[in-house]
Backbone bond lengths (Angstrom), bond angles and torsions (degrees), N, CA, C in turn:
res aa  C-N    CA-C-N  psi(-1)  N-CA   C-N-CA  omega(-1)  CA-C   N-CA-C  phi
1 X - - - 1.436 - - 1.530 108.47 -
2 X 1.381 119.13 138.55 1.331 137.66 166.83 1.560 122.44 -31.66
3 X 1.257 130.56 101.77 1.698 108.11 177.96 1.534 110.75 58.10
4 X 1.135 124.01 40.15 1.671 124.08 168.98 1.672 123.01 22.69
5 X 1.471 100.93 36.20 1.405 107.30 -177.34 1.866 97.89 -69.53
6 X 1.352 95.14 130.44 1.647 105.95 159.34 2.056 90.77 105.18
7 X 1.328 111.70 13.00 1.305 104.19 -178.30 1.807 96.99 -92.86
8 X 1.442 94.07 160.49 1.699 96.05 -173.32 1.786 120.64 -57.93
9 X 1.254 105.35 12.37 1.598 106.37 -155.02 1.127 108.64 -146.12
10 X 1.566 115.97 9.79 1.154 125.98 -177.43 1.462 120.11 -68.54
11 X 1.833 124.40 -42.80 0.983 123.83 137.73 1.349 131.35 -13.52
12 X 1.053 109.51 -97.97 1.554 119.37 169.57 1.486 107.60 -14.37
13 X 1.398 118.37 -58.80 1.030 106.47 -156.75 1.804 118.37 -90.71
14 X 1.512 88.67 3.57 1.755 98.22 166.71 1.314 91.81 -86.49
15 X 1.249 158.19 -43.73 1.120 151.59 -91.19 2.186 85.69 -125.42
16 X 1.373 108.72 -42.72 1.393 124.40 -152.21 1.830 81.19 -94.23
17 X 1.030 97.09 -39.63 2.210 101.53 -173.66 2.106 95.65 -69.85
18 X 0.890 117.09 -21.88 1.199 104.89 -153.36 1.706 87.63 -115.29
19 X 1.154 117.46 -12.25 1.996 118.94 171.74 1.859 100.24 -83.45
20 X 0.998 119.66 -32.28 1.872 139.74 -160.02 1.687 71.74 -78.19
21 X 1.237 102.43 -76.86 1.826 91.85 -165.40 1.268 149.32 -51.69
22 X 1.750 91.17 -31.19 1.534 94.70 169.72 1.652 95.53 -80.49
23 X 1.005 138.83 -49.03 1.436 137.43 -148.73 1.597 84.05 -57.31
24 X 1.452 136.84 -54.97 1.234 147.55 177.57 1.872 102.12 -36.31
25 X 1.152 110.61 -77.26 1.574 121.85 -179.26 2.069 114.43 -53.39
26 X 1.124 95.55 -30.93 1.425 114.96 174.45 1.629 100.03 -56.35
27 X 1.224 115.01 -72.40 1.683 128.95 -172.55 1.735 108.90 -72.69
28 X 1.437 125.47 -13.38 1.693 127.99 175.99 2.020 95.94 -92.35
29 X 1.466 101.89 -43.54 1.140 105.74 176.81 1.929 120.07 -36.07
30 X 1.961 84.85 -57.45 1.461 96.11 177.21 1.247 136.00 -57.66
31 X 1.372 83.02 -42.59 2.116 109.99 177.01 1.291 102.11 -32.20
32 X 1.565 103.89 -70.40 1.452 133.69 -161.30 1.690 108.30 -54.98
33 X 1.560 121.27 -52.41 1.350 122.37 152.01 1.352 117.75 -40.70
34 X 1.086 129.30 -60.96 1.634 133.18 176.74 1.622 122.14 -42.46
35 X 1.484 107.70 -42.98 1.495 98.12 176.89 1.750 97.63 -107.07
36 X 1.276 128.07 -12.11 1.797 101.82 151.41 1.384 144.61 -29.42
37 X 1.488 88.94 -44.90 1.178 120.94 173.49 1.471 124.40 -56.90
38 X 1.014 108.84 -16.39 1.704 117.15 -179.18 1.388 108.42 -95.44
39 X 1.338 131.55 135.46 0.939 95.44 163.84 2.180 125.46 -73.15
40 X 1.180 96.85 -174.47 1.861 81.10 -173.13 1.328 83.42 -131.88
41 X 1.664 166.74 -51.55 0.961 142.20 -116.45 1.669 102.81 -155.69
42 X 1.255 134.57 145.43 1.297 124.71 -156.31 1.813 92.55 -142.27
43 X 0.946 116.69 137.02 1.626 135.50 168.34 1.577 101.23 -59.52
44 X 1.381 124.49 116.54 1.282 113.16 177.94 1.569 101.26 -161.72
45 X 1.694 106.48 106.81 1.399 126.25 -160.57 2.079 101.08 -63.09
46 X 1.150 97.11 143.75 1.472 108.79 153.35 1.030 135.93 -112.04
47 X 1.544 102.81 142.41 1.946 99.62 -178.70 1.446 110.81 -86.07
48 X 1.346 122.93 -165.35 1.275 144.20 -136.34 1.682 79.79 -85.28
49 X 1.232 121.26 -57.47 1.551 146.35 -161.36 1.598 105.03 -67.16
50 X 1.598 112.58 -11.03 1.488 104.17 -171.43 1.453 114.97 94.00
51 X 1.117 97.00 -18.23 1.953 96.40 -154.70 2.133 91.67 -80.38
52 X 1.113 90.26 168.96 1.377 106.68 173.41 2.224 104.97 -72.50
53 X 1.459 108.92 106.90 1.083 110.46 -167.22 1.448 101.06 -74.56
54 X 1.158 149.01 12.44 1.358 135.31 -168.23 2.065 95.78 -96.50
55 X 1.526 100.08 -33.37 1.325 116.86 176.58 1.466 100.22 -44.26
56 X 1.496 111.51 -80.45 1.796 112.95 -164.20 1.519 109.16 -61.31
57 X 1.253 117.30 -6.45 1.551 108.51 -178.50 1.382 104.64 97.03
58 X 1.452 136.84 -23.51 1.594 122.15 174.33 1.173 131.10 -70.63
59 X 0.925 97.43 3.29 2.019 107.21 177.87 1.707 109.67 33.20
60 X 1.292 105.24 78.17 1.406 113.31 -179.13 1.579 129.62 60.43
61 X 0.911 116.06 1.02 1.459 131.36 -175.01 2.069 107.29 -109.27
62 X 1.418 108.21 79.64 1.260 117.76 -166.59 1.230 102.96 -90.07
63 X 1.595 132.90 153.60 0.968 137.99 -160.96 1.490 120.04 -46.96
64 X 0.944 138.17 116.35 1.858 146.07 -160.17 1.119 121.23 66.72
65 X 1.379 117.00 16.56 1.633 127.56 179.72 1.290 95.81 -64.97
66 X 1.727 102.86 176.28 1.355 104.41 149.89 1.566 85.66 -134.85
67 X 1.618 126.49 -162.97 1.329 133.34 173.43 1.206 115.05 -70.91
68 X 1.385 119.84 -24.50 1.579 110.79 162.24 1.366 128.52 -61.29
69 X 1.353 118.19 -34.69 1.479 126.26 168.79 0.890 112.14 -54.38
70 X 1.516 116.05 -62.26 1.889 129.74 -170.15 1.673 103.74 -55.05
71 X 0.982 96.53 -36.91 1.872 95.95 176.25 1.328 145.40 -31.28
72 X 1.992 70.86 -60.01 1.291 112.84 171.13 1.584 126.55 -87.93
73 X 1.342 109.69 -20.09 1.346 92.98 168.79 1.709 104.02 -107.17
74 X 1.237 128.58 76.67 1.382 119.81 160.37 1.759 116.95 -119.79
75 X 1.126 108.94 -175.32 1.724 84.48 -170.72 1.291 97.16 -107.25
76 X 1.456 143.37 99.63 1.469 149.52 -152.99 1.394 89.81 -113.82
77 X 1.766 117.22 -175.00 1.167 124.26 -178.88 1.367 107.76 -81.10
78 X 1.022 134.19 177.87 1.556 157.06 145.96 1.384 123.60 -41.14
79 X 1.108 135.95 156.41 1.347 124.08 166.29 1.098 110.73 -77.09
80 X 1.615 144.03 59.87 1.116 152.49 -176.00 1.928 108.21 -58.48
81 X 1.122 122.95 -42.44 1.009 150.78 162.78 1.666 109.07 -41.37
82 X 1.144 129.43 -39.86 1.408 136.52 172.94 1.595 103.06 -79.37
83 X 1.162 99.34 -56.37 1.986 95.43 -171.11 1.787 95.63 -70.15
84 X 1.105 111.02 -53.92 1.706 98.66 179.38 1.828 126.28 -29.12
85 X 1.548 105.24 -47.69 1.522 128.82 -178.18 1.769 90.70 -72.59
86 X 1.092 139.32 -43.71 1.463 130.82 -162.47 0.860 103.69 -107.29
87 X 2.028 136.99 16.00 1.538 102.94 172.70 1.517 105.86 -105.51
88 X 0.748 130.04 2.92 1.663 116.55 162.92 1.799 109.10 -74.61
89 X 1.095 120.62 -66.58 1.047 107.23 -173.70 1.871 114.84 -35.51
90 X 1.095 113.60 -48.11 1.748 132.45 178.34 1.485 96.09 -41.77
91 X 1.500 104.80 -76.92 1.327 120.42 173.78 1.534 104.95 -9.66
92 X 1.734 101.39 -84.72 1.617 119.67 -147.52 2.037 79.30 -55.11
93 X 1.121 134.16 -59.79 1.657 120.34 -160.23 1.061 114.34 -77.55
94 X 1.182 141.51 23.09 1.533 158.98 154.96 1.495 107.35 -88.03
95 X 1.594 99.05 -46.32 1.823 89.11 -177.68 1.548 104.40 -95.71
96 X 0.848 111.45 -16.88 1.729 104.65 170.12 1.541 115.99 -87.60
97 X 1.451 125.90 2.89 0.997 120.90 153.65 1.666 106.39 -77.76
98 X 1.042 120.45 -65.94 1.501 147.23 174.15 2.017 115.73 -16.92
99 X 1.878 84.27 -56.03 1.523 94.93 -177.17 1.786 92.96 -75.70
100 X 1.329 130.83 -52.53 1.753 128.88 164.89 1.252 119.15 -12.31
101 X 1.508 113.68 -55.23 1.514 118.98 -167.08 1.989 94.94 -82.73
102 X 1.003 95.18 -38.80 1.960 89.65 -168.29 1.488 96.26 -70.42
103 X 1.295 107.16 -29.02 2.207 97.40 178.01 0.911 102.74 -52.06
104 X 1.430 149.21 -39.42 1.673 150.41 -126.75 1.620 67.01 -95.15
105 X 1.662 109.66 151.49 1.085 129.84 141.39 1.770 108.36 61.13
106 X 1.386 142.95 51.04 1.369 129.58 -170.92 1.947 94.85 -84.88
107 X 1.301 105.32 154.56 1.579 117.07 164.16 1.636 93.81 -46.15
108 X 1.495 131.74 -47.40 1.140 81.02 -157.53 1.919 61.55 -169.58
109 X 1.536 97.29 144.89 2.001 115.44 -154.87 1.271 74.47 -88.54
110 X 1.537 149.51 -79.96 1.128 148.94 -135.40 1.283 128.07 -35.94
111 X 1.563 98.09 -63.59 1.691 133.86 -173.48 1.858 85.40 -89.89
112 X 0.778 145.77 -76.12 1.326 143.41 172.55 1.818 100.63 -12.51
113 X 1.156 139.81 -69.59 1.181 140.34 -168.49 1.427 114.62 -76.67
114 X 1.557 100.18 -48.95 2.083 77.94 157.38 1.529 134.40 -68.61
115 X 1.187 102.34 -24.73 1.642 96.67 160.99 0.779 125.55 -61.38
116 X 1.535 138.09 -11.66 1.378 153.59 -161.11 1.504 109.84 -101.82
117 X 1.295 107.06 -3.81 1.576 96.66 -163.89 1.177 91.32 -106.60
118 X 1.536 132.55 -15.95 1.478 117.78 173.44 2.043 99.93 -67.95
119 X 1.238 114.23 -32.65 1.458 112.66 166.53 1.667 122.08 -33.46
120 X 1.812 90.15 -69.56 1.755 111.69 -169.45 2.063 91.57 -69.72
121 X 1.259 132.54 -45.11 1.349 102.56 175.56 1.555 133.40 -63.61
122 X 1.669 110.93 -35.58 1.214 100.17 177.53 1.770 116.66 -73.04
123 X 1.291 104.82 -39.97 1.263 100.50 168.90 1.349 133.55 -24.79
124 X 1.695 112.88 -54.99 1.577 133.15 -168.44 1.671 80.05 -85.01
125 X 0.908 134.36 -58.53 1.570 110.44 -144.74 2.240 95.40 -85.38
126 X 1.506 114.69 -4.56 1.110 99.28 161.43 1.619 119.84 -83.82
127 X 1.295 120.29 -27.70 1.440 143.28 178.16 1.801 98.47 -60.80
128 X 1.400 106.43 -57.79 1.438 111.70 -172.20 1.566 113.61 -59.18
129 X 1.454 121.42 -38.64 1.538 134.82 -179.03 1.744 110.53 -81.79
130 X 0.907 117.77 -13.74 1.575 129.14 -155.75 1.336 93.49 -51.86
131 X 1.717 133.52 -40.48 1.547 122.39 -158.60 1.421 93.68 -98.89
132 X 1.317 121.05 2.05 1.605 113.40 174.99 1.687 110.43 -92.95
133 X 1.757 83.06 -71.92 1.361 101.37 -164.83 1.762 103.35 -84.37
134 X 1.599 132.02 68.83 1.517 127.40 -172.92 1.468 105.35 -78.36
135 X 1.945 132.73 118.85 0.801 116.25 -177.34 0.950 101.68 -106.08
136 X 2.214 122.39 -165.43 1.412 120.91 -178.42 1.317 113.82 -63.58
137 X 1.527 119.28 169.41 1.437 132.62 146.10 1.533 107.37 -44.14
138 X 0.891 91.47 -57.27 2.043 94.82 174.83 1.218 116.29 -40.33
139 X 1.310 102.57 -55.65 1.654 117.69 -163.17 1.406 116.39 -58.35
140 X 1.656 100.77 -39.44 1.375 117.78 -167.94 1.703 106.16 -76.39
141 X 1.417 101.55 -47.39 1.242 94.95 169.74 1.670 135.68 -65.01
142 X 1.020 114.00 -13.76 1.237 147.54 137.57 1.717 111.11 -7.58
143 X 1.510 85.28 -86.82 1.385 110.41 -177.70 1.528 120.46 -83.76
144 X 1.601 114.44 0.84 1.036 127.04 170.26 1.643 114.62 -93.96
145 X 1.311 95.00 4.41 1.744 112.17 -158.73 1.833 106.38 -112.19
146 X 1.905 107.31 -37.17 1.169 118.63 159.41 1.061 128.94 -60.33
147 X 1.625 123.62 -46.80 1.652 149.74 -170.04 1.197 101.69 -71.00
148 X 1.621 104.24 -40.09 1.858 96.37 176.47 1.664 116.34 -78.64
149 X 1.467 121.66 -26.50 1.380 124.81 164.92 1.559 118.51 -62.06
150 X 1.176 91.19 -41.08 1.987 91.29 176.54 1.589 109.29 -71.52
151 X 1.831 124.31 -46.05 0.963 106.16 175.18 1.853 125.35 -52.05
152 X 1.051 107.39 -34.72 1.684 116.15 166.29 1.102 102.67 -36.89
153 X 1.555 118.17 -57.72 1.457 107.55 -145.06 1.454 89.57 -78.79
154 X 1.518 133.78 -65.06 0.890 120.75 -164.82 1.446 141.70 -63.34
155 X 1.480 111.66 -9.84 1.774 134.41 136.57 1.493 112.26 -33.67
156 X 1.250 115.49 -29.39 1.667 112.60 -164.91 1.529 97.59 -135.91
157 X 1.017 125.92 25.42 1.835 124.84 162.30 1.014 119.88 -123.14
């Protein structure tokens, strides 16, 4: 038999796989807080020459600039702010493509659909809380990262 499902210890051993992981996600979680925290990237205008303008003393204003140029050429952040607002939505049609293709064909429809309902509840009651309870990009992906491991499993049980 496949993965020793139905052996006396099988429990257990979801139980010990699923403590390893969070304790795992617990400490990447932190990591990831820890160097957020810094900043990483600093606004720092260039002159005409390329060079770092704070050096020659023009503070972004390179020869025939005006302040619109200098503005524009400094090395600022990203539109981080755009992908932040659009990655859940991305998210949710990535995994609903994902969970689509694993519906086709399960070992077996029965056990396949009750496993699924721990899916269809958290789903609705994360969908239902969303304007209360809004969590991270992280978070979500997170849980977009579990839902896709369980759908596996339950594709193949």
């Amino acid at each position: 038999m496949l993965g020793g499902q139905g052996d006396e210890w099988d429990a257990q051993n979801d139980m010990v796989s699923a403590l390893v992981g969070s304790l795992l996600m617990v400490g990447v979680v932190a990591l990831l807080q820890r160097t957020e925290a810094r900043p990483r990237f600093h606004s720092v205008p260039v002159s005409l020459a390329g060079r770092d303008a704070r050096a020659s003393g023009s503070e972004g204003t390179g020869v025939g600039w005006g302040e619109e140029d200098a503005e524009r050429n400094t090395f600022a952040h990203s539109n981080a702010r755009d992908t932040r607002k659009h990655f859940l939505p991305i998210a949710v049609v990535c995994y609903v493509a994902f969970w689509i293709a694993l519906a086709i064909h399960p070992l077996d429809r029965s056990d396949w659909l009750l496993e699924n309902l721990l899916i269809f509840i958290s789903v609705t009651v994360l969908a239902l809380t969303y304007g209360k309870f809004e969590f991270s990009n992280f978070s979500y992906a997170l849980i977009l990262i579990f839902l896709a491991f369980h759908t596996i499993g339950a594709h193949y049980s």
